[in-house]
PyMOL Python script that loads the backbone (N, CA, C, O; Angstrom):
from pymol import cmd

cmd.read_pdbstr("""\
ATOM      1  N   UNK A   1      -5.835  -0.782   9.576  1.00  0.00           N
ATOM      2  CA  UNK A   1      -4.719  -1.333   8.841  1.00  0.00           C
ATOM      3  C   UNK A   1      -3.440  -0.874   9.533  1.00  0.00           C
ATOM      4  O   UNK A   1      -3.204   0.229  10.027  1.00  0.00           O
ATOM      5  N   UNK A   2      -2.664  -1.956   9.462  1.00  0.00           N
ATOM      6  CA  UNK A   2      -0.817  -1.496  10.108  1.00  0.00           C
ATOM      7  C   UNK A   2      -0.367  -0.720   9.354  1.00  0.00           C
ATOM      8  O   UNK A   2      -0.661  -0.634   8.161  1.00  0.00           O
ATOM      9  N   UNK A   3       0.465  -0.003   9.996  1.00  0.00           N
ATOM     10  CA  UNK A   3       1.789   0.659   9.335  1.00  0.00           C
ATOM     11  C   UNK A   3       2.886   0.070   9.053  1.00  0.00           C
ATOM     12  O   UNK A   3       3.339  -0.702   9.897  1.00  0.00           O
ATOM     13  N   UNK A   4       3.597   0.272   7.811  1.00  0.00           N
ATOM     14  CA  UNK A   4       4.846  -0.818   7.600  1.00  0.00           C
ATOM     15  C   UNK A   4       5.817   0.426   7.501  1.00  0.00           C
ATOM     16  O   UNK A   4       5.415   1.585   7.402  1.00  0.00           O
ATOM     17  N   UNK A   5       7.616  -0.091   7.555  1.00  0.00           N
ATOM     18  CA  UNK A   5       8.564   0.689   7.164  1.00  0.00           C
ATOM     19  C   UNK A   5       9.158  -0.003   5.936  1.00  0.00           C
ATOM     20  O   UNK A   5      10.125   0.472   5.341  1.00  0.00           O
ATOM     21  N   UNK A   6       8.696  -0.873   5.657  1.00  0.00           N
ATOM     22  CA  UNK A   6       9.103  -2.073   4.600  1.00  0.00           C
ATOM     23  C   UNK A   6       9.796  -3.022   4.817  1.00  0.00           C
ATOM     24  O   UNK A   6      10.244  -3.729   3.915  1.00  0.00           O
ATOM     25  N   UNK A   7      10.055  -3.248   6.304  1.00  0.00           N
ATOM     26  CA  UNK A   7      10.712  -4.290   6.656  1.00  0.00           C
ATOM     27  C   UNK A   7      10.326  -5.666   6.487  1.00  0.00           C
ATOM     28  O   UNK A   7      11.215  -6.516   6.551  1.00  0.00           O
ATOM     29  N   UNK A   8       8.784  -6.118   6.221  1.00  0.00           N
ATOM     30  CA  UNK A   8       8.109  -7.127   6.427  1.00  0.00           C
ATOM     31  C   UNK A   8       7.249  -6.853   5.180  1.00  0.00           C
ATOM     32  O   UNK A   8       6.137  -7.355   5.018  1.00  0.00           O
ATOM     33  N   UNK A   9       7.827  -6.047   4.344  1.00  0.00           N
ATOM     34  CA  UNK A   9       6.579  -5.558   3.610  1.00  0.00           C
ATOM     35  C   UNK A   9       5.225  -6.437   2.706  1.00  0.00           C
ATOM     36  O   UNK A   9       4.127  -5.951   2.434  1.00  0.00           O
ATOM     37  N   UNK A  10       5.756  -7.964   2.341  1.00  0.00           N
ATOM     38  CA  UNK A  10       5.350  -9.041   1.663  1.00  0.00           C
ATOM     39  C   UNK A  10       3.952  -9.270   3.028  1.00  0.00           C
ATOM     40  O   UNK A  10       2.815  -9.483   2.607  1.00  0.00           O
ATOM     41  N   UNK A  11       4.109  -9.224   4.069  1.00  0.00           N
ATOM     42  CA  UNK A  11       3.360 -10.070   5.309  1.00  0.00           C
ATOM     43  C   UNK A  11       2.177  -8.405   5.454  1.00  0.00           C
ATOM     44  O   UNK A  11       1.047  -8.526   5.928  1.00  0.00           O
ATOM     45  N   UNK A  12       2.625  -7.228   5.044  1.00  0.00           N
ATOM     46  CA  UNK A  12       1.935  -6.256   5.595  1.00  0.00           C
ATOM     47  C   UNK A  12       1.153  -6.102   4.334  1.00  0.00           C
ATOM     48  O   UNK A  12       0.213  -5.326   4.510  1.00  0.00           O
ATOM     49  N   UNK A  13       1.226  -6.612   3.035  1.00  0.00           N
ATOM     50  CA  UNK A  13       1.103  -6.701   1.984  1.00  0.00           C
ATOM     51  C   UNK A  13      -0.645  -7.679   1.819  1.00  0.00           C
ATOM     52  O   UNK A  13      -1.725  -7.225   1.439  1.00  0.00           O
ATOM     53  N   UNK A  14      -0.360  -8.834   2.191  1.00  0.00           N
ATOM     54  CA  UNK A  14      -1.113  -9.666   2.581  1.00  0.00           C
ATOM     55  C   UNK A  14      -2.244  -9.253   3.343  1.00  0.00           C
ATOM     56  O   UNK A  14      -3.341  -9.522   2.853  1.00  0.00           O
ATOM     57  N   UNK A  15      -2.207  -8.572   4.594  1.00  0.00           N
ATOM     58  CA  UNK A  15      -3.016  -8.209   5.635  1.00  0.00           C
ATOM     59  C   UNK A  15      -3.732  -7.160   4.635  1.00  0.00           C
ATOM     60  O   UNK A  15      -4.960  -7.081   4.602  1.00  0.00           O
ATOM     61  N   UNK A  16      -3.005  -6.459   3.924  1.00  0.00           N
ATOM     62  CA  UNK A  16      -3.841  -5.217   3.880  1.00  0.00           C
ATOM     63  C   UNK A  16      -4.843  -5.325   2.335  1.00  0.00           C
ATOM     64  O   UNK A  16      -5.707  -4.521   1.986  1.00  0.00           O
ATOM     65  N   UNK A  17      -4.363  -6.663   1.546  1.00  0.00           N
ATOM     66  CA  UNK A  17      -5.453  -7.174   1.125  1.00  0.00           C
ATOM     67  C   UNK A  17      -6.354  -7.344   1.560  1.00  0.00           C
ATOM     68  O   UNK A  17      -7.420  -6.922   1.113  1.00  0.00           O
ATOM     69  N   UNK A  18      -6.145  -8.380   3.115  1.00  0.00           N
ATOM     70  CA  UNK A  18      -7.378  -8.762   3.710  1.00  0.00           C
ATOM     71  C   UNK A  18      -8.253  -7.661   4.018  1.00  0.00           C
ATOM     72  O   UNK A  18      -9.440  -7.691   3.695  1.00  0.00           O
ATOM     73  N   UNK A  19      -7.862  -6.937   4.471  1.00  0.00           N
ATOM     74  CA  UNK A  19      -8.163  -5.437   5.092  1.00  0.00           C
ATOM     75  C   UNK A  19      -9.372  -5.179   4.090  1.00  0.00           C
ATOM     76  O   UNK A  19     -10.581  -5.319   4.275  1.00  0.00           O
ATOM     77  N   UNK A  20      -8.649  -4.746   2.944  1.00  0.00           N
ATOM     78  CA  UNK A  20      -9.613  -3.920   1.783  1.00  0.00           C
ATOM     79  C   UNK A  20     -10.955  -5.252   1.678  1.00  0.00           C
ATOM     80  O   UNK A  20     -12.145  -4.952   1.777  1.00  0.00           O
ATOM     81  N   UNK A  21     -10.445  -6.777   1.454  1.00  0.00           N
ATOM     82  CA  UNK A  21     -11.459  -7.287   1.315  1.00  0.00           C
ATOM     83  C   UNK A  21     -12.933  -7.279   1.879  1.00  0.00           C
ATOM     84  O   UNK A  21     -14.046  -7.257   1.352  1.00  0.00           O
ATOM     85  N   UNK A  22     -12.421  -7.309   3.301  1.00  0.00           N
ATOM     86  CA  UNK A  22     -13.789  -7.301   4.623  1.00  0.00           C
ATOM     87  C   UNK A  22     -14.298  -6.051   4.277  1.00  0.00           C
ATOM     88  O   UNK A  22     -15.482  -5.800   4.049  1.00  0.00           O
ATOM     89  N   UNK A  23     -13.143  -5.104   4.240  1.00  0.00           N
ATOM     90  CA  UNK A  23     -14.158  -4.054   4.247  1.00  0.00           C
ATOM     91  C   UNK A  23     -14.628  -3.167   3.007  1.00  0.00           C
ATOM     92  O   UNK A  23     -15.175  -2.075   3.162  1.00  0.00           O
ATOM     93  N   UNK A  24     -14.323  -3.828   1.559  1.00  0.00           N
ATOM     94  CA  UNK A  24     -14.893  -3.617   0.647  1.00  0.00           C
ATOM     95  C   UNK A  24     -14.326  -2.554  -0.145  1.00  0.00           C
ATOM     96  O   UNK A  24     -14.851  -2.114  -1.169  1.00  0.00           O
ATOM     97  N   UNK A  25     -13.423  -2.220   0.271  1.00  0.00           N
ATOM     98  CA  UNK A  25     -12.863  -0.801  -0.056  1.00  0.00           C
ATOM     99  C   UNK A  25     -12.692  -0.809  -1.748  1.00  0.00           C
ATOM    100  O   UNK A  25     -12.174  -1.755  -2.342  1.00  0.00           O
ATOM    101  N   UNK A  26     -13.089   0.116  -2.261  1.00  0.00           N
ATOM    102  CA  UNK A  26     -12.993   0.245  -3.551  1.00  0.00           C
ATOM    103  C   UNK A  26     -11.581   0.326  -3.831  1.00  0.00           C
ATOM    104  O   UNK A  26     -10.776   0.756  -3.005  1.00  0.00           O
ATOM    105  N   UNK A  27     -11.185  -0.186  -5.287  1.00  0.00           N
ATOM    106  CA  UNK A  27      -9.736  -0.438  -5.789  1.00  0.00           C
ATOM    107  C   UNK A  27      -9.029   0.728  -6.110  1.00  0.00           C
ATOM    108  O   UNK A  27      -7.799   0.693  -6.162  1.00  0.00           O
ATOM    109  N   UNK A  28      -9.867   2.109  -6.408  1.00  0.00           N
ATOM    110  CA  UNK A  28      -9.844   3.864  -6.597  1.00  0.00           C
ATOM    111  C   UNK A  28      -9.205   3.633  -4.956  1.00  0.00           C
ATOM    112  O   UNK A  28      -8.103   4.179  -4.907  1.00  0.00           O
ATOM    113  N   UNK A  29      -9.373   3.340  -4.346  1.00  0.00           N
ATOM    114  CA  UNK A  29      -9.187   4.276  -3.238  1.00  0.00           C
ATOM    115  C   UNK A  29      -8.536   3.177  -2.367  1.00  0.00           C
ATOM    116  O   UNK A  29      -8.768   3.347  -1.170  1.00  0.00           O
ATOM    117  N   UNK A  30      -7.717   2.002  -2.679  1.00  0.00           N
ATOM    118  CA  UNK A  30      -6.755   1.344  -2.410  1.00  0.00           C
ATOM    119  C   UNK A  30      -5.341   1.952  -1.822  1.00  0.00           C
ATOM    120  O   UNK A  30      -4.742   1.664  -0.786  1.00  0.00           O
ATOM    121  N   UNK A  31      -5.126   2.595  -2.529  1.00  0.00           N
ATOM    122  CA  UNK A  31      -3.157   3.217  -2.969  1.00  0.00           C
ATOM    123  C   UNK A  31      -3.242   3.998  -2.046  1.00  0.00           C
ATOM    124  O   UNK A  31      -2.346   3.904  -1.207  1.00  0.00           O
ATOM    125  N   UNK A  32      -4.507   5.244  -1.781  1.00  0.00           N
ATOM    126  CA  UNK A  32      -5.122   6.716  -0.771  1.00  0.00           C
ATOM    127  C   UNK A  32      -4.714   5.831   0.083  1.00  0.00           C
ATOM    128  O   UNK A  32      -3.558   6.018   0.463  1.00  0.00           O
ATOM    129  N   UNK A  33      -5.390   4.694   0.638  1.00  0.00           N
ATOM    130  CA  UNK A  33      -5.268   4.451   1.674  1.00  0.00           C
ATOM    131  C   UNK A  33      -3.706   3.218   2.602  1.00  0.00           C
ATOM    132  O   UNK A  33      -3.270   3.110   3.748  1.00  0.00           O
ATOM    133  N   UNK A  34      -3.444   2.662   1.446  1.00  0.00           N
ATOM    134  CA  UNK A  34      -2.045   2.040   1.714  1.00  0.00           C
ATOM    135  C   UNK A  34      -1.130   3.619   2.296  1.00  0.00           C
ATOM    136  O   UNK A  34      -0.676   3.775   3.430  1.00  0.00           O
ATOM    137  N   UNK A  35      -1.067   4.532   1.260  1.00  0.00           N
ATOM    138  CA  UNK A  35      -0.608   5.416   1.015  1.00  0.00           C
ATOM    139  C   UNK A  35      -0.054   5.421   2.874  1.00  0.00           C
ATOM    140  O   UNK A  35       0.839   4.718   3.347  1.00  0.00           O
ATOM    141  N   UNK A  36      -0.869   6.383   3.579  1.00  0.00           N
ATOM    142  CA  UNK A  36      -1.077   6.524   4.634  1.00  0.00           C
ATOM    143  C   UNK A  36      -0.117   5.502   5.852  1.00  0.00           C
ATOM    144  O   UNK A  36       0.456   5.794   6.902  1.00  0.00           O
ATOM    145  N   UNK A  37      -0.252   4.549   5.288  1.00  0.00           N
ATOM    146  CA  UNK A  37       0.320   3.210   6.316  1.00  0.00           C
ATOM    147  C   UNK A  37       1.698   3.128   6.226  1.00  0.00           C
ATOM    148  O   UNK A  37       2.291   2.651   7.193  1.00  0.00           O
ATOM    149  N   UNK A  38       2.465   3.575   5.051  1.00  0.00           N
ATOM    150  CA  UNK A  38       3.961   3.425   4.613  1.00  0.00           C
ATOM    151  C   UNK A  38       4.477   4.307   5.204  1.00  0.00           C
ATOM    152  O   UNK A  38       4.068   5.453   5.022  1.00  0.00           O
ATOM    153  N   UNK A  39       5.701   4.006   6.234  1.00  0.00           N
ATOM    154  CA  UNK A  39       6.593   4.939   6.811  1.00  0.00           C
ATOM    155  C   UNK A  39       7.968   4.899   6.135  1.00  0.00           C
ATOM    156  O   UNK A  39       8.294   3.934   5.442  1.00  0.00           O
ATOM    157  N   UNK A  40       8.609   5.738   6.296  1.00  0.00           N
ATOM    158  CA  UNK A  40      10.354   5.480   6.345  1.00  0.00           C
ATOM    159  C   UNK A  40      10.846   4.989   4.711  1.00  0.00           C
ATOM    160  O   UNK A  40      10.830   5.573   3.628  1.00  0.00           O
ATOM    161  N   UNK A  41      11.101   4.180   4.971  1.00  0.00           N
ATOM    162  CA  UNK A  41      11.771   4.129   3.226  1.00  0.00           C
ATOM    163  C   UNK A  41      10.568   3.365   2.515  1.00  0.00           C
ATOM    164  O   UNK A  41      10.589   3.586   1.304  1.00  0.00           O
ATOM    165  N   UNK A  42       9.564   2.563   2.896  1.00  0.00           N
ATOM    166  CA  UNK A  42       8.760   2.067   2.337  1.00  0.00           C
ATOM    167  C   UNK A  42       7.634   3.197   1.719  1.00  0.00           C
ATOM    168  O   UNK A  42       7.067   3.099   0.630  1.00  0.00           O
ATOM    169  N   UNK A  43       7.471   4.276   2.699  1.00  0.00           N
ATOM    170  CA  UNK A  43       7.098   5.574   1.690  1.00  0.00           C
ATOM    171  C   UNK A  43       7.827   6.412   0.760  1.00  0.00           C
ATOM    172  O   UNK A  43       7.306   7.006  -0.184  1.00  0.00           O
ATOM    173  N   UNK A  44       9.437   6.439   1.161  1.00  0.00           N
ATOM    174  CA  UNK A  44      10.716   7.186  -0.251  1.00  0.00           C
ATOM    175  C   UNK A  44      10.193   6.140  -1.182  1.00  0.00           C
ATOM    176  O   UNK A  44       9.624   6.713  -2.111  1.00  0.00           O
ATOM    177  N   UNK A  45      10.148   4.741  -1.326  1.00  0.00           N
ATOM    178  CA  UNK A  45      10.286   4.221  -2.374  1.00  0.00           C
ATOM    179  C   UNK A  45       8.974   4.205  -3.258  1.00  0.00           C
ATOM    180  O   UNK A  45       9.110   4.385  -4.468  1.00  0.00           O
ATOM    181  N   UNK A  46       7.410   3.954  -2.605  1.00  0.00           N
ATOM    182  CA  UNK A  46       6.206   4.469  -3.059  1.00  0.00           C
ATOM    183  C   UNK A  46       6.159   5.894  -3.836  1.00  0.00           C
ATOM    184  O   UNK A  46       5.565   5.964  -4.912  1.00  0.00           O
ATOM    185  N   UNK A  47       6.773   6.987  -3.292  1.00  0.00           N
ATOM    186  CA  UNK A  47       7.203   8.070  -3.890  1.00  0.00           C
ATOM    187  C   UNK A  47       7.889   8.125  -5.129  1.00  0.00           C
ATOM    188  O   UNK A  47       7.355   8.855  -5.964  1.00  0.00           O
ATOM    189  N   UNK A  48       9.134   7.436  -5.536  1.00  0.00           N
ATOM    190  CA  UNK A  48       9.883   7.010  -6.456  1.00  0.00           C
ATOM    191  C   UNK A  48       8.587   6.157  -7.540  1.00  0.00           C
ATOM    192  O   UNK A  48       8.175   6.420  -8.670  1.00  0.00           O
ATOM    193  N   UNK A  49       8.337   5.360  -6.815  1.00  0.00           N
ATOM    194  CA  UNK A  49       7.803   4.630  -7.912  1.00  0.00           C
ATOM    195  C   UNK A  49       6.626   5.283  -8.974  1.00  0.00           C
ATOM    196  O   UNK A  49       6.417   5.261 -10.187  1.00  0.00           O
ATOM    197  N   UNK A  50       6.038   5.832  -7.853  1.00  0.00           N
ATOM    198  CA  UNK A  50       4.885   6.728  -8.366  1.00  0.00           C
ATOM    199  C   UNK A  50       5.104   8.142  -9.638  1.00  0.00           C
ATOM    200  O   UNK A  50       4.328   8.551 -10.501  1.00  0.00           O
ATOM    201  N   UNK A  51       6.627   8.625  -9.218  1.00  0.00           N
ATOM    202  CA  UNK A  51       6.778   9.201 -10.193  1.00  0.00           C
ATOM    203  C   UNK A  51       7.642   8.113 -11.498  1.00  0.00           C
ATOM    204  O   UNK A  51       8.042   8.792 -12.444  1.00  0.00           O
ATOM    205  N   UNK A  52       7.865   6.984 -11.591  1.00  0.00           N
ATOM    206  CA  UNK A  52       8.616   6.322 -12.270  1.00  0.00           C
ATOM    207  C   UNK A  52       7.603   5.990 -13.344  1.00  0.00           C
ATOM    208  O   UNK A  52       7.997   5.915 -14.508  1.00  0.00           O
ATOM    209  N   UNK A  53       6.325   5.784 -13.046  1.00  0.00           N
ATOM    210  CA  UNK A  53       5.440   4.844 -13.611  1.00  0.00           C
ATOM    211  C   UNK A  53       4.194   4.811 -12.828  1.00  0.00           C
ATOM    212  O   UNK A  53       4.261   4.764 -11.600  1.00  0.00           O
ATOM    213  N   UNK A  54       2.572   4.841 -13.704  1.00  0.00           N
ATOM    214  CA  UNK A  54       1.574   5.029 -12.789  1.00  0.00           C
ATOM    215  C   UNK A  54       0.966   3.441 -12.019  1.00  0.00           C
ATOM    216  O   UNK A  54       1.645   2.445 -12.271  1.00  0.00           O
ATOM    217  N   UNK A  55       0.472   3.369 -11.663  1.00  0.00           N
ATOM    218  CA  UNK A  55      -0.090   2.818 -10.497  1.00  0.00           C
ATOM    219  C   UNK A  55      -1.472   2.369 -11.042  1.00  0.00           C
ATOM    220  O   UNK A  55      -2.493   3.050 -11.132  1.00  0.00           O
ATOM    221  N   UNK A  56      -1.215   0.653 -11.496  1.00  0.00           N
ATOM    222  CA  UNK A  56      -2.473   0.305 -12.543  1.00  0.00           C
ATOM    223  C   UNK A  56      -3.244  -0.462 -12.085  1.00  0.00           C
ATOM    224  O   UNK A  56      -4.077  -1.037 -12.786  1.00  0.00           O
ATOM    225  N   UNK A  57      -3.104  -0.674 -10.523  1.00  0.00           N
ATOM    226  CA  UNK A  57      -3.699  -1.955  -9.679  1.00  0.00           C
ATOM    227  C   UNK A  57      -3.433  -2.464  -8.317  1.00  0.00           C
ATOM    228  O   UNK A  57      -2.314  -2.207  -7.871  1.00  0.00           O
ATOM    229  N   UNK A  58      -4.072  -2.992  -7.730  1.00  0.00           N
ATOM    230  CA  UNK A  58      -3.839  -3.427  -6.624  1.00  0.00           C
ATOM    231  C   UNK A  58      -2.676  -4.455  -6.765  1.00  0.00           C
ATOM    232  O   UNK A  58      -1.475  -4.384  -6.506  1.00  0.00           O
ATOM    233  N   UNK A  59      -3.560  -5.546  -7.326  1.00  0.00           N
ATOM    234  CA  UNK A  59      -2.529  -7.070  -8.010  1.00  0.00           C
ATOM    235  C   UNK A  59      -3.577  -7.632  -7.427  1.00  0.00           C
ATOM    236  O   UNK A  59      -3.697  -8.857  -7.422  1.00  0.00           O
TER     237      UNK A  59
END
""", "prot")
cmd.dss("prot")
cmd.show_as("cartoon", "prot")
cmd.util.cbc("prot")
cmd.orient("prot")
């Protein structure tokens, strides 16, 4: 899976659906692994959000 800074984030968004699909990845262990891929402000703001409110889904 790519790394995003959130510049494109809608298109990196997409892929990394596909991503989890092929490879089956359980929905527990979705976010672990987005987690990882977010650089720069697209990880400050994952951070923020995470303490704002929990995290109920992929979509």
């Amino acid at each position: 899976m790519s790394t995003s800074d959130g510049s494109k984030l809608l298109v990196w968004f997409n892929q990394a659906k596909c991503y989890f699909d092929l490879r089956e990845i359980p929905e527990i262990s979705k976010l672990r692994d987005a987690r990882i891929c977010l650089m720069g402000s697209a990880q400050i703001w994952l951070q923020l959000e995470e303490k704002s409110k929990p995290f109920v889904g992929w979509g």
